[in-house]
Backbone as JSON, one array per atom type, in Angstrom:
{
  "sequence": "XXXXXXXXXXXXXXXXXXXXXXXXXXXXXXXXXXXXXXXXXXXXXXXXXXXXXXXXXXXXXXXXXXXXXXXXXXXXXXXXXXXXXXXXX",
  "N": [[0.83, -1.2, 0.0], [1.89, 1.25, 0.84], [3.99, 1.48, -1.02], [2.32, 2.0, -3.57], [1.03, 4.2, -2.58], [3.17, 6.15, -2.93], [3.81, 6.02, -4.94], [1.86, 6.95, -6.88], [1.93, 9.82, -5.8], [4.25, 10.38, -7.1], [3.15, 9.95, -9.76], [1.46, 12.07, -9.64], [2.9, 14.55, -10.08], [4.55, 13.84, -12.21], [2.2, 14.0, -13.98], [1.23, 16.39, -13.89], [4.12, 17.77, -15.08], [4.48, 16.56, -17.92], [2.14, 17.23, -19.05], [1.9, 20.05, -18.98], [0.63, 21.31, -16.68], [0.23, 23.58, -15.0], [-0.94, 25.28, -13.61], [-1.74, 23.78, -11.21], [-1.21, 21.84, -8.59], [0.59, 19.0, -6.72], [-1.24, 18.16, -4.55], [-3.5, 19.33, -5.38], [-4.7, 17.43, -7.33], [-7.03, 14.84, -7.32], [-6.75, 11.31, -5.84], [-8.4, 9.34, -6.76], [-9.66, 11.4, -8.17], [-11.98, 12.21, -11.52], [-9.94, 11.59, -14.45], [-10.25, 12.62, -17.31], [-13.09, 14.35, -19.3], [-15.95, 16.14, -18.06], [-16.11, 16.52, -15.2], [-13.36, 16.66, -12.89], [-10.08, 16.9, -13.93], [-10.92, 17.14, -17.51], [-9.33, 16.64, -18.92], [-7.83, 16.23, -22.57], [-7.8, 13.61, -25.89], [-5.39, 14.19, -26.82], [-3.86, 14.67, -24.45], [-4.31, 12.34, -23.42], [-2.21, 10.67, -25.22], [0.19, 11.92, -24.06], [-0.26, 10.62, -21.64], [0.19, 8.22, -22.82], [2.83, 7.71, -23.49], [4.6, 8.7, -21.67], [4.51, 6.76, -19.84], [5.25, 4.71, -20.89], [8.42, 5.49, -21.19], [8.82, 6.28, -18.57], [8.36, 3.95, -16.73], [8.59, 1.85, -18.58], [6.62, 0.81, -19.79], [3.89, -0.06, -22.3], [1.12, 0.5, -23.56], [-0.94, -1.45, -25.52], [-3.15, -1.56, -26.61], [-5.36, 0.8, -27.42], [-8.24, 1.41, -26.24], [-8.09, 0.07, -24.16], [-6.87, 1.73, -22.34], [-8.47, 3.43, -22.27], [-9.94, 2.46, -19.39], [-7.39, 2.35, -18.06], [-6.82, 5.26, -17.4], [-8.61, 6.64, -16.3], [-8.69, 7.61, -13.28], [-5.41, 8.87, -11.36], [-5.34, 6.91, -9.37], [-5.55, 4.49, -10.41], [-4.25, 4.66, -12.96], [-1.97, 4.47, -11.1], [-2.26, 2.2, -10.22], [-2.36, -0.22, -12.52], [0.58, 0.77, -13.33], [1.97, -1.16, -10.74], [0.65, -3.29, -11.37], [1.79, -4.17, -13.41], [4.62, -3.42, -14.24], [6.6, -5.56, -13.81], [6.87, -7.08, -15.8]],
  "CA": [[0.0, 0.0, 0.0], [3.0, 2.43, 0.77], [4.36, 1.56, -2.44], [1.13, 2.88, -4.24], [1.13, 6.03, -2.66], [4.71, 7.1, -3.17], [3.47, 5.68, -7.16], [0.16, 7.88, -6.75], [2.47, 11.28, -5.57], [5.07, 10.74, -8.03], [2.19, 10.17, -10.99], [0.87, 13.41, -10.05], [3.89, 15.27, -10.33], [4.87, 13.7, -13.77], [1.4, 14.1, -15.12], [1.63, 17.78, -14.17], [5.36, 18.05, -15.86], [3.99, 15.91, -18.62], [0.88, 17.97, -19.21], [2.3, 21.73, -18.58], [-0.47, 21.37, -15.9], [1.41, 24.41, -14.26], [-1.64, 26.13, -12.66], [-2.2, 22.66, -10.32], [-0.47, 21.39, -7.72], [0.14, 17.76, -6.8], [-2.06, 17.85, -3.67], [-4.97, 19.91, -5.92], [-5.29, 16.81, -8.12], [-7.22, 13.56, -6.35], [-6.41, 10.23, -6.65], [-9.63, 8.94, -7.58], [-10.75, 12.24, -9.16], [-11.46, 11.78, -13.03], [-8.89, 13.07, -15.57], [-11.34, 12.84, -18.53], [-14.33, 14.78, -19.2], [-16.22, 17.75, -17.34], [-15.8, 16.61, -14.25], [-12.21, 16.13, -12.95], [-9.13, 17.41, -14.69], [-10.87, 17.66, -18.1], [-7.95, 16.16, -20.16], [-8.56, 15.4, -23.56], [-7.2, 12.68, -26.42], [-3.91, 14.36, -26.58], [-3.29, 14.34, -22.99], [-3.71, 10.41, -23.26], [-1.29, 10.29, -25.81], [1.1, 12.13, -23.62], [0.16, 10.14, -20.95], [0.69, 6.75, -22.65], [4.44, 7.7, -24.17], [4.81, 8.83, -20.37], [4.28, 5.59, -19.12], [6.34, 3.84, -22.01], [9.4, 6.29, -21.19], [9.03, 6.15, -17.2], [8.19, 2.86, -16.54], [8.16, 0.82, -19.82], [5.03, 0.14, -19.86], [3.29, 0.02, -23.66], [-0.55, 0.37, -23.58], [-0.92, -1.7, -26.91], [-4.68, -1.49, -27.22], [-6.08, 2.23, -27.17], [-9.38, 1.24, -25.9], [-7.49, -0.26, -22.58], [-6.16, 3.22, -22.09], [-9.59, 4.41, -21.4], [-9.97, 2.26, -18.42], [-6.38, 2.72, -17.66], [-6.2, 6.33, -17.25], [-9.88, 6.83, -15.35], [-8.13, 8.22, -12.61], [-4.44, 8.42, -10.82], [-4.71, 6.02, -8.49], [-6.57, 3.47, -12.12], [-3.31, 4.43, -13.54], [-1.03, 4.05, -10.5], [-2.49, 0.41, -9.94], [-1.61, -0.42, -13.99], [1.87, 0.45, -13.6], [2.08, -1.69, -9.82], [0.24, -4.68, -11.72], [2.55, -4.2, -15.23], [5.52, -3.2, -14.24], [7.75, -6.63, -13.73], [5.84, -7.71, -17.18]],
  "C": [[0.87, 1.26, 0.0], [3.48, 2.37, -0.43], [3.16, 2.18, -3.56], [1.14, 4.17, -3.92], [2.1, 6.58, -2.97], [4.43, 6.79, -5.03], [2.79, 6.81, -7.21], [1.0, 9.56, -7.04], [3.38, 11.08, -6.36], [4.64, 11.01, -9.37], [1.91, 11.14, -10.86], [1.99, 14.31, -10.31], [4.63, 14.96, -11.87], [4.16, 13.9, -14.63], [1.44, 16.08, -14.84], [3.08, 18.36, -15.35], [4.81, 17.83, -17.21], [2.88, 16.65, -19.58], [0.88, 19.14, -19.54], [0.99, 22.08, -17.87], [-0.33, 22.73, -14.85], [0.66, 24.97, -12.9], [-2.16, 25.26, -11.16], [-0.9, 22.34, -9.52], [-0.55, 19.95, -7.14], [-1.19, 17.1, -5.89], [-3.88, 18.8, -4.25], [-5.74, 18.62, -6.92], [-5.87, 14.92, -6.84], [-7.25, 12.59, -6.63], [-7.33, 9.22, -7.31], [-10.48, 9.83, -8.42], [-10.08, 11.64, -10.79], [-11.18, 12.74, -13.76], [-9.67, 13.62, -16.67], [-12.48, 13.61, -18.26], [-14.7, 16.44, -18.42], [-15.94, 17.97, -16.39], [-14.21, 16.06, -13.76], [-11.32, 17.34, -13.58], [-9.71, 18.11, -16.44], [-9.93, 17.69, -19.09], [-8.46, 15.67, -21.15], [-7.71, 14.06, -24.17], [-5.69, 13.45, -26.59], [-3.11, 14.39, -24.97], [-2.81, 12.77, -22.73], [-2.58, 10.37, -24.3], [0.07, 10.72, -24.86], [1.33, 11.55, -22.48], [1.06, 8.5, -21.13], [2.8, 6.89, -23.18], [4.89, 8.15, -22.58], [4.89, 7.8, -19.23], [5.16, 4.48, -19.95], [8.02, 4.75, -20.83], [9.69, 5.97, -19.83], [9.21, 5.05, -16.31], [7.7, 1.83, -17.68], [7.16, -0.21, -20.38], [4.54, 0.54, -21.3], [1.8, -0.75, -23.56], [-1.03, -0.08, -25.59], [-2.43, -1.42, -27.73], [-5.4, 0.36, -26.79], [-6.89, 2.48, -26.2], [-8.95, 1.1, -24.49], [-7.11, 1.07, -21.52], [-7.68, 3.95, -21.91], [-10.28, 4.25, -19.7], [-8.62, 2.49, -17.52], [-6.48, 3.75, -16.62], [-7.69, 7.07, -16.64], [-9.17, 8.09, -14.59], [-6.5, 7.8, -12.17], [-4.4, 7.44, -10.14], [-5.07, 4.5, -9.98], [-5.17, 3.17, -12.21], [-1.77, 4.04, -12.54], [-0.76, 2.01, -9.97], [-2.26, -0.45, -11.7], [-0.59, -0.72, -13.74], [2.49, -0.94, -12.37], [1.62, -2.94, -10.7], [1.06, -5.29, -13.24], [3.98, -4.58, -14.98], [7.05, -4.16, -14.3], [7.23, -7.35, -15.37], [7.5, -7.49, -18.39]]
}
């Protein structure tokens, strides 16, 4: 579980970098809030692209199916439990 959160607070700080999210801060974004849409962050299809080459690059992770990447990337903690369940892959 400690290993998730130190995943969780480092994801938000890369998807800010990642993003040029500049006006947010890591503790403004929540780990179950959603990135997509109206409610939430509000990220669109280029954001996922920057998140999935962000997740290739950081932790070599390759989201091969698009579609997967919509449940993926729900929310931070969605995508922090991905890389925790991928990552030795």
């Amino acid at each position: 579980m400690e290993e998730r959160n130190e995943l969780v607070q480092k994801l938000k700080g890369e998807l800010i970098d990642a993003l040029n999210l500049e006006e947010i801060d890591p503790e403004g974004i929540g780990t179950d809030e959603s990135l997509f849409g109206a409610e939430g962050l509000g990220l669109d299809s280029i954001d996922a692209l920057e998140i999935i080459l962000l997740l290739d690059r950081n932790y070599g992770i390759k989201i091969k199916n698009p579609a997967e990447g919509k449940e993926i990337f729900k929310t931070v903690g969605t995508i922090a439990d991905y890389i925790l369940a991928h990552k030795a892959e």
